[in-house]
LUMTIDO-899304 format. One line per 5 residues: number of its first residue (from 1); for each residue x negated, y negated, z of N, C-alpha, C, O. Coordinates in Angstrom, 1 decimal. Each point is the difference from the previous one (the first is absolute). Example, Ala and Ser with C-alpha at 12.3 -4.5 7.8 and 13.67 -1.06 7.14 Angstrom:
LUMTIDO-899304
1	-13.2:5.7:7.8:0.9:-1.2:0.0:-0.9:-1.2:0.0:-1.0:0.0:0.7 ~ 1.4:-1.1:-1.4:-0.9:-1.1:0.0:0.8:-1.1:0.8:-0.5:-1.1:0.1
***
This chain:
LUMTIDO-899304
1	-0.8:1.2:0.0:0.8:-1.2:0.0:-0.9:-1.2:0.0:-0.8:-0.3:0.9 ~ 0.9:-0.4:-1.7:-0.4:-1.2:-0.5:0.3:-1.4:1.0:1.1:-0.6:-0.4 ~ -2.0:-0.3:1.8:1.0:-0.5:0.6:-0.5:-1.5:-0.6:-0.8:0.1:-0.9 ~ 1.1:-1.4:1.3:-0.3:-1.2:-0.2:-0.9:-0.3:1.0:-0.5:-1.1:-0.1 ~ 0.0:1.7:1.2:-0.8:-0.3:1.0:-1.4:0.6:-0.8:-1.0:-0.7:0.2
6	1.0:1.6:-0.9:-1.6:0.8:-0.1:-0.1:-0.8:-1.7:0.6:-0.6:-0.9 ~ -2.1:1.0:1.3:-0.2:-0.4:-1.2:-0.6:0.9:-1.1:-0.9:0.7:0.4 ~ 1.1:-0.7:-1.6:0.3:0.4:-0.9:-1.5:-0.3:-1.2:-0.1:-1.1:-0.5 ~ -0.8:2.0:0.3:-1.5:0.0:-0.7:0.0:0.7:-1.1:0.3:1.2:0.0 ~ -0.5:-1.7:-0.8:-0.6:0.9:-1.4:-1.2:0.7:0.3:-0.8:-0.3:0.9
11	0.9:1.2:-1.6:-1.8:0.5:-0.5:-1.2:-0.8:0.2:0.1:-1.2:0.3 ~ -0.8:1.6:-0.3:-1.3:-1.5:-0.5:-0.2:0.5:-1.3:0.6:0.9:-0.4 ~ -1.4:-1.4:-0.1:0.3:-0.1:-1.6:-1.5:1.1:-0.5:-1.0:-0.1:0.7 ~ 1.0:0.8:-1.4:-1.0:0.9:-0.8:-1.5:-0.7:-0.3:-0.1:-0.8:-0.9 ~ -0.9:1.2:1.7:-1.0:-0.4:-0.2:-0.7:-0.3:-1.9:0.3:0.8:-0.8
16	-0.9:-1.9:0.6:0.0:-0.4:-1.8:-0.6:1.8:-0.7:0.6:0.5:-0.9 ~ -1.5:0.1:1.4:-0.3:0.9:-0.7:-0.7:1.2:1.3:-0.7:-0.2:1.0 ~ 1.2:1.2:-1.5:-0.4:1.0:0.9:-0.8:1.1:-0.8:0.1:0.0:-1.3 ~ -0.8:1.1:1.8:-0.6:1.0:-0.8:1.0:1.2:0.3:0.4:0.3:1.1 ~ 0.1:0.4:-2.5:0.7:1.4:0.4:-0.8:1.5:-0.6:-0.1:0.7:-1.0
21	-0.3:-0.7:2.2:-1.0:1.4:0.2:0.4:0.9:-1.3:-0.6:0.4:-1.0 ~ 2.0:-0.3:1.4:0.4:1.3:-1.0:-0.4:-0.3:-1.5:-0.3:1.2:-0.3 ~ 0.2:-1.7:-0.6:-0.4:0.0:-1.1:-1.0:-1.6:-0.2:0.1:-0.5:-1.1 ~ -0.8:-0.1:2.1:-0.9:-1.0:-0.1:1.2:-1.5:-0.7:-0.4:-1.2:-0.3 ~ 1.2:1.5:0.2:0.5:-1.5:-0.8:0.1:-1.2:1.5:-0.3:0.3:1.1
26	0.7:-1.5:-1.5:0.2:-1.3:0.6:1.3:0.0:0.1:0.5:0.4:-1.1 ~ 0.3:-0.8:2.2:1.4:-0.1:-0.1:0.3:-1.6:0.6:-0.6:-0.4:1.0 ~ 1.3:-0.2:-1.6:-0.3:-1.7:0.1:1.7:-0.1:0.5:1.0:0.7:-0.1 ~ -1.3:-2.0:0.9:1.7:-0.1:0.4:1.1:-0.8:-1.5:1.1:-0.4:0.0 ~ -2.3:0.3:-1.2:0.6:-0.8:-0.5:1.4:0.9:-0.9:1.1:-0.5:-0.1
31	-1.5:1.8:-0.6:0.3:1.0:-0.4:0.8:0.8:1.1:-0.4:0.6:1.0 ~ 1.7:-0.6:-1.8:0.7:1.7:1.0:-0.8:1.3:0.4:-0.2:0.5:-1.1 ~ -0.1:0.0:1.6:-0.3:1.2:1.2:1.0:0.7:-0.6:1.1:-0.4:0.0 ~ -1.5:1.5:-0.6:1.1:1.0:-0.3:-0.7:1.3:0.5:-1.2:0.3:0.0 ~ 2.5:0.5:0.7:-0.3:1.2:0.3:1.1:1.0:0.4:0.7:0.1:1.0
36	-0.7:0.4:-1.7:1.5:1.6:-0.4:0.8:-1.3:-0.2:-0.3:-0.9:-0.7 ~ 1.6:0.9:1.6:1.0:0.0:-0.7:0.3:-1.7:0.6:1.1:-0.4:0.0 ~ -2.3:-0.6:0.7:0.3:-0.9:0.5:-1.5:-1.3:-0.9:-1.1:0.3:-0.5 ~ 1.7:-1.5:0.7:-1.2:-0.9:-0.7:0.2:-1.2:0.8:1.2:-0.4:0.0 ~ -2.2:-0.3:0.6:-0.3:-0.9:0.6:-0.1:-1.3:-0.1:-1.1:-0.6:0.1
41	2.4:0.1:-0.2:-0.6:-1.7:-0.9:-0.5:-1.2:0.6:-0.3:-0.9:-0.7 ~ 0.2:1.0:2.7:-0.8:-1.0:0.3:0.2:0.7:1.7:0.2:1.2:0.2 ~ -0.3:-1.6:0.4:-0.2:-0.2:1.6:1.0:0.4:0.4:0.1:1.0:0.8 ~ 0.9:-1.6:-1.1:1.3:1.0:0.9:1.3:0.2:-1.3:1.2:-0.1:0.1 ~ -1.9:0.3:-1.0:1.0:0.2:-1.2:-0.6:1.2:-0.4:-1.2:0.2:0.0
46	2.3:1.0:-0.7:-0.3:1.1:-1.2:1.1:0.8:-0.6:1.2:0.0:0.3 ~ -1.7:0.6:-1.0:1.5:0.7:-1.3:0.2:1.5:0.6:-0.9:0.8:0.2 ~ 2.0:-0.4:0.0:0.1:1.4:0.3:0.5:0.7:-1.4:0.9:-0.6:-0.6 ~ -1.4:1.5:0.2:0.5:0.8:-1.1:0.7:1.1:0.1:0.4:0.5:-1.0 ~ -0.1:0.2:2.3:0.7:0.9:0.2:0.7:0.1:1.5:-0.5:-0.6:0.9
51	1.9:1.6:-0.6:0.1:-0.1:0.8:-0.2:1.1:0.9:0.2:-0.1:1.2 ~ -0.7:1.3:-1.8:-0.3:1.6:0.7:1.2:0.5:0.2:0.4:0.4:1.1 ~ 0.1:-0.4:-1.8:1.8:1.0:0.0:0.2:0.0:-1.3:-0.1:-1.0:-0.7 ~ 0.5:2.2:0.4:0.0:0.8:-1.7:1.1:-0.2:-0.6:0.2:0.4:-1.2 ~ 0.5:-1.0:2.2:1.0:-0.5:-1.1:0.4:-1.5:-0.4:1.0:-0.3:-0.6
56	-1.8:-0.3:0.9:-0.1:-1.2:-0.5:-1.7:-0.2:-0.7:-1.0:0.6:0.2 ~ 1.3:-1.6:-1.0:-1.6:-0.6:-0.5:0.5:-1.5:-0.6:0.9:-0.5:-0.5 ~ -2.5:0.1:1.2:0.0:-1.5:-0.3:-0.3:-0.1:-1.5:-0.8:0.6:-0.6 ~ 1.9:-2.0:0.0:-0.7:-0.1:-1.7:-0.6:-1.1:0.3:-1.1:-0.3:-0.6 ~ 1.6:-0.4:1.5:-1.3:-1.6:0.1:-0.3:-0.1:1.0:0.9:0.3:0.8
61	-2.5:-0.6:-0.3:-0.2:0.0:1.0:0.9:-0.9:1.4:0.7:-0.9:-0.5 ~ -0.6:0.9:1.8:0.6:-0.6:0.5:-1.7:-0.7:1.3:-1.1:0.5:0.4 ~ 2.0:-2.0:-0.3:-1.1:-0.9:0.2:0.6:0.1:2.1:1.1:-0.1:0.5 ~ -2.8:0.3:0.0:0.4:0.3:1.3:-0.7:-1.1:1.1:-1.2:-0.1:-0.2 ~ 1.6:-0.4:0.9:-0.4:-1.1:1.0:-0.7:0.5:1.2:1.0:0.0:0.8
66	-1.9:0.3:-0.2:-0.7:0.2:1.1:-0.3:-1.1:1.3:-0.9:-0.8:0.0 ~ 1.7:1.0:0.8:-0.5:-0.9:0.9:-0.3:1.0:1.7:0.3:1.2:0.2 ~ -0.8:-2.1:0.5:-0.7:0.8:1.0:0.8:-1.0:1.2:0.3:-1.1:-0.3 ~ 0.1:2.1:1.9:0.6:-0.4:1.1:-0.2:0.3:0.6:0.9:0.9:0.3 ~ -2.1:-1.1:0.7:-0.5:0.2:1.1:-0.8:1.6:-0.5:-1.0:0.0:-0.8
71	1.6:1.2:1.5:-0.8:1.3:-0.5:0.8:0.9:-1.3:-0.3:1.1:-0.4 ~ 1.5:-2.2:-0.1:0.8:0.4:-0.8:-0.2:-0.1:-1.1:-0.5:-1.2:0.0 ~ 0.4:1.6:-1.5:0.4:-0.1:-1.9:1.3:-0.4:-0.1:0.9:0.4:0.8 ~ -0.7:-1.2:-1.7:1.6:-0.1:-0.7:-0.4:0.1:-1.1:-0.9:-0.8:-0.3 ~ 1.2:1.8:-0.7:0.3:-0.1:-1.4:1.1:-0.7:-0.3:0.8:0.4:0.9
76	-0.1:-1.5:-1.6:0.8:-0.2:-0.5:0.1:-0.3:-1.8:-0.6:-0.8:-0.7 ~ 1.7:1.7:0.4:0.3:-0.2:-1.3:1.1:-1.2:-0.5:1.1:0.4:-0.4 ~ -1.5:-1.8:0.5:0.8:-1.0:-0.1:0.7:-0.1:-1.0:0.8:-0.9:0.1 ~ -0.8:1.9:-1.7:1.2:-0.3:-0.2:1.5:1.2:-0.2:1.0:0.1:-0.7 ~ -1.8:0.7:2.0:1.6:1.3:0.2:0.2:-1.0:1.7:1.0:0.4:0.7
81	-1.6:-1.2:-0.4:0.4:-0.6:1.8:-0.3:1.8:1.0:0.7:0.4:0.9 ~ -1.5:0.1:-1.3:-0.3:1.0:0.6:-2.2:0.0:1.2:-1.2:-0.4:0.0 ~ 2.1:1.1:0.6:-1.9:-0.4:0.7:-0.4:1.9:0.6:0.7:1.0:0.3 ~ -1.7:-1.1:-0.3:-0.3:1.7:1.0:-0.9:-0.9:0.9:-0.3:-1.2:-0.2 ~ -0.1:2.1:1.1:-0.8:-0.4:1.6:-1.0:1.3:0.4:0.3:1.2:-0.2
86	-1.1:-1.6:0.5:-1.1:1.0:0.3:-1.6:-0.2:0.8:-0.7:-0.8:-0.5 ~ 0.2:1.4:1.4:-1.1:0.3:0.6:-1.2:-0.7:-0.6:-1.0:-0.6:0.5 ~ 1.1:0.8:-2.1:-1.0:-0.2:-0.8:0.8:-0.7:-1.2:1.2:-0.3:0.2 ~ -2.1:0.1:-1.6:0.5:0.4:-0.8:0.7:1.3:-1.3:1.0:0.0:-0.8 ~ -1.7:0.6:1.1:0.6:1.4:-0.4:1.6:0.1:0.4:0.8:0.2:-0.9
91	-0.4:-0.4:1.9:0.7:0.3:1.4:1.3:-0.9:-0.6:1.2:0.3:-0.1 ~ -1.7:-1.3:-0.1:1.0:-1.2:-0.3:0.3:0.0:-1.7:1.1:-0.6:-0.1 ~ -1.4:0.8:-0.8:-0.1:0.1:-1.4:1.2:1.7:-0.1:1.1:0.3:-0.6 ~ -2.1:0.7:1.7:1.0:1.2:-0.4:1.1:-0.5:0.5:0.9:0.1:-0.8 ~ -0.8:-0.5:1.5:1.9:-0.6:1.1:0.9:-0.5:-1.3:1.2:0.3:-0.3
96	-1.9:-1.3:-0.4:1.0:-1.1:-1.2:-0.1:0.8:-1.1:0.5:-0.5:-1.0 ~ -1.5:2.1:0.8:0.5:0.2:-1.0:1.3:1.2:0.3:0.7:0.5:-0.9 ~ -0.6:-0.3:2.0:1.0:1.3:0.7:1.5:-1.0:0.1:1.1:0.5:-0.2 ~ -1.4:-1.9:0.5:0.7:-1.0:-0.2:0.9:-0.5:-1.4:1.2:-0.2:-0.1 ~ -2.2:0.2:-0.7:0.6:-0.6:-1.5:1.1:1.7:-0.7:0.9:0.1:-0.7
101	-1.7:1.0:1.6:0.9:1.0:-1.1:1.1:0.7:1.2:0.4:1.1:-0.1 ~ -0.2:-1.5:0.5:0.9:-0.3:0.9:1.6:-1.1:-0.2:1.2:0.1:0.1 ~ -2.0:-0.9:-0.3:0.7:-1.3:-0.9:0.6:0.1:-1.1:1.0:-0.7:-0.2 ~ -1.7:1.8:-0.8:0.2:-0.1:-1.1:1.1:1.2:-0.2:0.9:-0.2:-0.7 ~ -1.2:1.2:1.3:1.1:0.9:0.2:1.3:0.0:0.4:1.0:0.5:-0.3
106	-1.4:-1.5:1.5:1.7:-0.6:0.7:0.5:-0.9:-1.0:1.3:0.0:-0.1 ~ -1.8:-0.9:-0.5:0.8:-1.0:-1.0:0.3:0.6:-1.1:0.9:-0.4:-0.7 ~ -1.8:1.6:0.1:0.9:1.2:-1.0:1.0:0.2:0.0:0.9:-0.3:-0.8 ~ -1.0:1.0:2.0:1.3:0.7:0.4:1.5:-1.0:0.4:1.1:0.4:0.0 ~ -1.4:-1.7:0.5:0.9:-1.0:0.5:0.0:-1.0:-1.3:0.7:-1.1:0.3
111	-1.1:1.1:-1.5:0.0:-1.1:-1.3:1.5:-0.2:0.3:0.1:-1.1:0.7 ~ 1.2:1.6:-0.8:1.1:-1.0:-0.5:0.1:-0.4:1.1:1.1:-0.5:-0.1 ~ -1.4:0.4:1.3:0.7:-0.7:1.2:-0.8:-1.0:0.7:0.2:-0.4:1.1 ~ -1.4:0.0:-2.4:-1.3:-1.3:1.0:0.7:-1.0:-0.8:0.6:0.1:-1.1 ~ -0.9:-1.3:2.1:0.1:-1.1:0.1:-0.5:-0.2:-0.9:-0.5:0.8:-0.7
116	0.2:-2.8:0.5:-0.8:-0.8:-0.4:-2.0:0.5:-0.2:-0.8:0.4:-0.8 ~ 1.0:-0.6:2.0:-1.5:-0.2:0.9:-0.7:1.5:-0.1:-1.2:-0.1:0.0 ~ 1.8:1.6:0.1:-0.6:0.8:-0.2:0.2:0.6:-1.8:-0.8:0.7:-0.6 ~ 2.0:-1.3:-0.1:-0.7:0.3:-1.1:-0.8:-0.2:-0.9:-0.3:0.7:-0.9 ~ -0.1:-2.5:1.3:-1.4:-0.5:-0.2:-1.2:1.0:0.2:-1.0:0.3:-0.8
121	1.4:0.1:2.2:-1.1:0.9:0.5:0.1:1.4:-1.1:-1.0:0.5:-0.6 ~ 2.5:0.0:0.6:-0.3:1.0:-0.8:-1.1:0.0:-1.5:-0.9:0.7:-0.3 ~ 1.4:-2.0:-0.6:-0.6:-0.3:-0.9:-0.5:0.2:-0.3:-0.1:0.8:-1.0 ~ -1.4:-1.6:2.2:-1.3:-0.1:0.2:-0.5:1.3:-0.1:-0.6:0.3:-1.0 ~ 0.7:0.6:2.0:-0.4:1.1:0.0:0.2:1.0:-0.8:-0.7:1.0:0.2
126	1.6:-1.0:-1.2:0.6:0.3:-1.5:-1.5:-0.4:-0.8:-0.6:0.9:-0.7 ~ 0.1:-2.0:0.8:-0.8:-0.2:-1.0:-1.1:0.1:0.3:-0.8:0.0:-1.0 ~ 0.4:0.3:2.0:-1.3:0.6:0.6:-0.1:1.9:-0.1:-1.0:0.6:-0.5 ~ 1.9:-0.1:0.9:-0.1:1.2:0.3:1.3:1.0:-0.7:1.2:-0.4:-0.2 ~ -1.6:1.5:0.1:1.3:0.5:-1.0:-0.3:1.8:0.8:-1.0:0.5:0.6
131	2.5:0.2:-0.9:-0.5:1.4:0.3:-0.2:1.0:-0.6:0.6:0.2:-1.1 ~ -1.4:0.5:1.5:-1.1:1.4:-0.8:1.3:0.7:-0.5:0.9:0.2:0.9 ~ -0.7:0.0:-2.3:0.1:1.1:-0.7:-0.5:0.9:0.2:0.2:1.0:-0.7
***
């Protein structure tokens, strides 16, 4: 829970160039960070490409907000209004993606009976993500 009393820190930001052992390259903060199914576009910004449930798949990446609270992660995906929470990062990214297909399944199954405001949301998530044949 998110209060107005605490305060609320990003990341610190990606050192300009680092060495990566595994195959000798330079990894710069200027350039996305890609790795499996996630890419890194700055300090507390990155793209998730998948959600790890087989019956859904991402067709566009979905853009994810990291901020830090106290010993807490928020992932938030600002534009489903959805967030995961976690220990770590890992922790908090798996929560919003157990989150979004969760979301997406219940507004499936409920399309003729959303409002305004969730069938925006349905939309959205319509155009990001579609289900496995």
């Amino acid at each position: 829970m998110v209060t107005a009393t605490k305060k609320v820190e990003q990341f610190p930001p990606v050192p300009a160039a680092q060495p990566d052992d595994a195959d000798n390259r330079t990894i710069t903060s200027q350039a996305p960070i890609k790795h499996s199914h996630v890419s890194v576009l700055g300090p507390s910004e990155l793209l998730v490409g998948t959600l790890h449930d087989g019956r859904l798949q991402v067709r566009s990446p979905i853009t994810v907000q990291l901020t830090k609270e106290g010993g807490h992660v928020i992932a938030e995906a600002v534009e489903f209004n959805e967030f995961g929470f976690g220990k770590n990062f890992s922790e908090a990214l798996r929560d919003l993606q157990r989150t979004i297909v969760e979301l997406y399944l219940t507004l499936e199954e409920e399309q003729e009976r959303l409002g305004d405001d969730l069938l925006t949301v349905w939309s959205n998530l319509q155009d990001k993500i579609t289900r496995r044949r």
